[in-house]
N, C-alpha and C positions, 0 to 999 in steps of 0.2 A: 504494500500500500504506500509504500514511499515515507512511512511515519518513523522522524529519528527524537529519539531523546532530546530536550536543552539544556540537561544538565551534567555538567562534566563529569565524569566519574571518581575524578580525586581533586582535592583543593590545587593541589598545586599546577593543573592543566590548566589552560588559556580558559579563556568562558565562551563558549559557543556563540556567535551573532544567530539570533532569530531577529524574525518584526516585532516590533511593540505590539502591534495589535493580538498577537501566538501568544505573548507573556499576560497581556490585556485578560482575554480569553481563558486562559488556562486558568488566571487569578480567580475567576467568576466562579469557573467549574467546582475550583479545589473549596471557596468558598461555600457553594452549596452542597458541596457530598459534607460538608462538615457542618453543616448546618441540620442536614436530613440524618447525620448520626446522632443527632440528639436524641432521636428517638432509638428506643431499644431496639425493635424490633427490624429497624433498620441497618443499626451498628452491627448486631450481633448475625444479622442474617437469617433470622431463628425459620422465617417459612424458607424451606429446602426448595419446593415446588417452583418455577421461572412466574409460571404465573400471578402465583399468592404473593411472590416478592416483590411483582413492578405491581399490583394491586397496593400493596403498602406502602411501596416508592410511592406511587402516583396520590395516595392518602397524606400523604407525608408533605409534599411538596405544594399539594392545593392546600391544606392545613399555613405551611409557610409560605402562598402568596396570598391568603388571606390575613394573616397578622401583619406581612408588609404593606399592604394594600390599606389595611385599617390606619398602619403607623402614617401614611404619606398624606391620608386623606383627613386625621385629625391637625397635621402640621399645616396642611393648607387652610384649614379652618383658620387658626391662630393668626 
Protein backbone atom coordinates (compact mmCIF):
# COMPACT_ATOMS: atom_id res chain seq x y z
CA UNK A 1 0.00 0.00 0.00
CA UNK A 2 2.82 2.34 -0.18
CA UNK A 3 2.29 3.06 3.87
CA UNK A 4 5.94 3.92 5.73
CA UNK A 5 6.21 4.65 9.28
CA UNK A 6 7.36 8.66 10.57
CA UNK A 7 8.83 7.71 13.01
CA UNK A 8 12.60 6.87 13.23
CA UNK A 9 13.35 3.86 14.97
CA UNK A 10 16.19 5.05 17.34
CA UNK A 11 16.69 8.77 18.74
CA UNK A 12 19.75 9.09 17.25
CA UNK A 13 18.57 8.67 13.38
CA UNK A 14 17.65 11.82 11.39
CA UNK A 15 13.77 12.52 11.80
CA UNK A 16 11.86 11.58 8.72
CA UNK A 17 10.31 14.68 6.57
CA UNK A 18 6.41 13.98 6.18
CA UNK A 19 3.66 16.81 5.38
CA UNK A 20 2.31 18.77 8.11
CA UNK A 21 -0.98 17.94 7.06
CA UNK A 22 0.24 13.37 7.66
CA UNK A 23 1.45 14.76 11.23
CA UNK A 24 -1.94 17.07 11.34
CA UNK A 25 -3.87 13.93 10.76
CA UNK A 26 -2.24 11.38 12.56
CA UNK A 27 -2.59 13.85 15.71
CA UNK A 28 -6.51 13.67 15.35
CA UNK A 29 -6.52 9.81 14.98
CA UNK A 30 -4.15 9.15 17.94
CA UNK A 31 -6.29 11.63 19.61
CA UNK A 32 -9.45 9.92 19.24
CA UNK A 33 -8.41 6.16 19.65
CA UNK A 34 -7.47 7.75 23.15
CA UNK A 35 -10.35 9.21 23.73
CA UNK A 36 -12.63 6.05 22.76
CA UNK A 37 -10.38 4.09 25.24
CA UNK A 38 -11.98 5.64 27.90
CA UNK A 39 -14.28 3.43 27.62
CA UNK A 40 -13.62 -0.13 28.83
CA UNK A 41 -15.16 -1.93 26.61
CA UNK A 42 -13.23 -0.39 24.07
CA UNK A 43 -9.65 -0.39 25.80
CA UNK A 44 -9.83 -3.76 26.67
CA UNK A 45 -11.52 -5.14 23.44
CA UNK A 46 -13.80 -7.26 25.64
CA UNK A 47 -16.52 -8.16 22.55
CA UNK A 48 -14.19 -10.62 20.60
CA UNK A 49 -16.84 -10.70 17.77
CA UNK A 50 -15.70 -7.64 14.47
CA UNK A 51 -19.19 -6.93 14.65
CA UNK A 52 -20.13 -6.29 18.52
CA UNK A 53 -16.74 -4.30 18.42
CA UNK A 54 -17.38 -1.58 15.66
CA UNK A 55 -21.04 -1.63 17.25
CA UNK A 56 -19.34 -0.23 20.56
CA UNK A 57 -16.68 1.69 18.50
CA UNK A 58 -19.52 3.39 16.77
CA UNK A 59 -21.43 3.69 20.49
CA UNK A 60 -18.47 5.16 21.75
CA UNK A 61 -17.74 7.80 19.39
CA UNK A 62 -21.49 9.14 18.73
CA UNK A 63 -21.44 9.13 22.66
CA UNK A 64 -18.02 11.60 22.01
CA UNK A 65 -19.52 13.66 19.30
CA UNK A 66 -22.37 14.33 21.38
CA UNK A 67 -20.43 15.65 24.43
CA UNK A 68 -18.32 17.68 21.85
CA UNK A 69 -21.14 18.97 20.10
CA UNK A 70 -22.90 19.98 23.57
CA UNK A 71 -19.35 21.53 24.68
CA UNK A 72 -19.15 23.85 21.23
CA UNK A 73 -22.72 24.74 21.30
CA UNK A 74 -22.82 25.88 25.03
CA UNK A 75 -19.47 28.06 24.25
CA UNK A 76 -21.34 29.68 21.41
CA UNK A 77 -24.10 30.58 23.61
CA UNK A 78 -21.62 32.54 26.12
Amino acid sequence: MGVRPAIPPKRTDAPIACPAWICNNRARVENLWARLKEWRLVATRHEKAARSFLGILCLAAAAHWIKLYQTLALSAVR
